[in-house]
N, C-alpha and C positions, 0 to 999 in steps of 0.2 A: 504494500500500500504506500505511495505518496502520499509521506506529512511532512509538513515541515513547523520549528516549532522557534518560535523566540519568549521572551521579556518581556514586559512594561507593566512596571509600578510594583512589583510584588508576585504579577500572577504570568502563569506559564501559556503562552496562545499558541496552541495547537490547531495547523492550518489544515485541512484534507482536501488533499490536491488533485481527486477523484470525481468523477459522475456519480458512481453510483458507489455507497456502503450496502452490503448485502454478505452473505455469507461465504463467500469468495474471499473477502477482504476483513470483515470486520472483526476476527480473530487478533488480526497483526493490530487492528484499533485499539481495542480492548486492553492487550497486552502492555502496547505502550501507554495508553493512560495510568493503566494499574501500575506500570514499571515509576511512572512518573510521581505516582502521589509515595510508591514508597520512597524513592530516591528527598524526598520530604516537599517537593510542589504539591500544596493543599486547596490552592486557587489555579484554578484553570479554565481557561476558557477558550470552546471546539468551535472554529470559526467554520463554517459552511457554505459559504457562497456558491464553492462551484459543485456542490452534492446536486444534485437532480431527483434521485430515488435512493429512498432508505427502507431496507425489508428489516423482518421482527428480527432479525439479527444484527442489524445495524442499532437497532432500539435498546435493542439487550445490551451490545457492548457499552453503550452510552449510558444507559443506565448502573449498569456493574462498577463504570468506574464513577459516577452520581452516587452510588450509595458508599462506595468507599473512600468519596472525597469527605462525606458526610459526617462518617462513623468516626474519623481524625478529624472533625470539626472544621473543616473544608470546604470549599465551593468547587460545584464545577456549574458552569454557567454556560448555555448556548447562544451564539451572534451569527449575524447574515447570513439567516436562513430564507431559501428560495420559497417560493407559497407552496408549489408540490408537495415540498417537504414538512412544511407546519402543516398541510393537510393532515399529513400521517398521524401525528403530534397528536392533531386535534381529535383526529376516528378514535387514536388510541388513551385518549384522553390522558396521554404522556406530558400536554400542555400545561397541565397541572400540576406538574411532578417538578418538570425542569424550569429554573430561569432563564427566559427564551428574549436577547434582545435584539434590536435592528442594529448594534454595530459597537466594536468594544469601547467606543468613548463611553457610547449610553451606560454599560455595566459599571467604567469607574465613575462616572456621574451620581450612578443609585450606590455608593459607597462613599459617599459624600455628604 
């Protein structure tokens, strides 16, 4: 999987340089988020712009590492997601779940 991942202010942005997260790919997702919050990145946030389609598997990765950002008192926070994509969000009522924003200024804005 294409990620690519920088810095700013504290939190780790994890970029997915992919169409589609699905089960083909969302293993190596998963992994490196998980790799990430133990490495001690507790704030992260999975920029999405170029996603197109995400199956229950791309959901799932994203969530595994949302609950394990959680459990170490953590954020993982979602930005520039495609509408496609917050459709899913929303069927699966995952919109709920995750902090979902239009772009990472907005996320350090709401930490403000």
């Amino acid at each position: 999987m294409n990620l690519t991942q920088h810095e700013i202010k504290g939190y780790c942005i994890v970029q997915i340089n992919e169409e589609r997260v699905d089960a083909h790919n969302s293993g190596e997702l998963k992994e490196r988020i998980l790799d990430l919050i133990e490495q001690g990145n507790l704030n992260i946030i999975v920029q999405l712009d170029q996603v197109k389609f995400v199956d229950s598997s791309g959901l799932g990765a994203l969530l595994a590492g949302y609950k394990q950002a959680s459990a170490k008192a953590g954020k993982l926070a979602l930005a520039n997601m495609q509408q496609q994509v917050l459709s899913m969000f929303e069927l699966t009522r995952l919109n709920r779940v995750f902090e979902i924003y239009n772009d990472v200024d907005e996320v350090f804005a709401a930490e403000s």
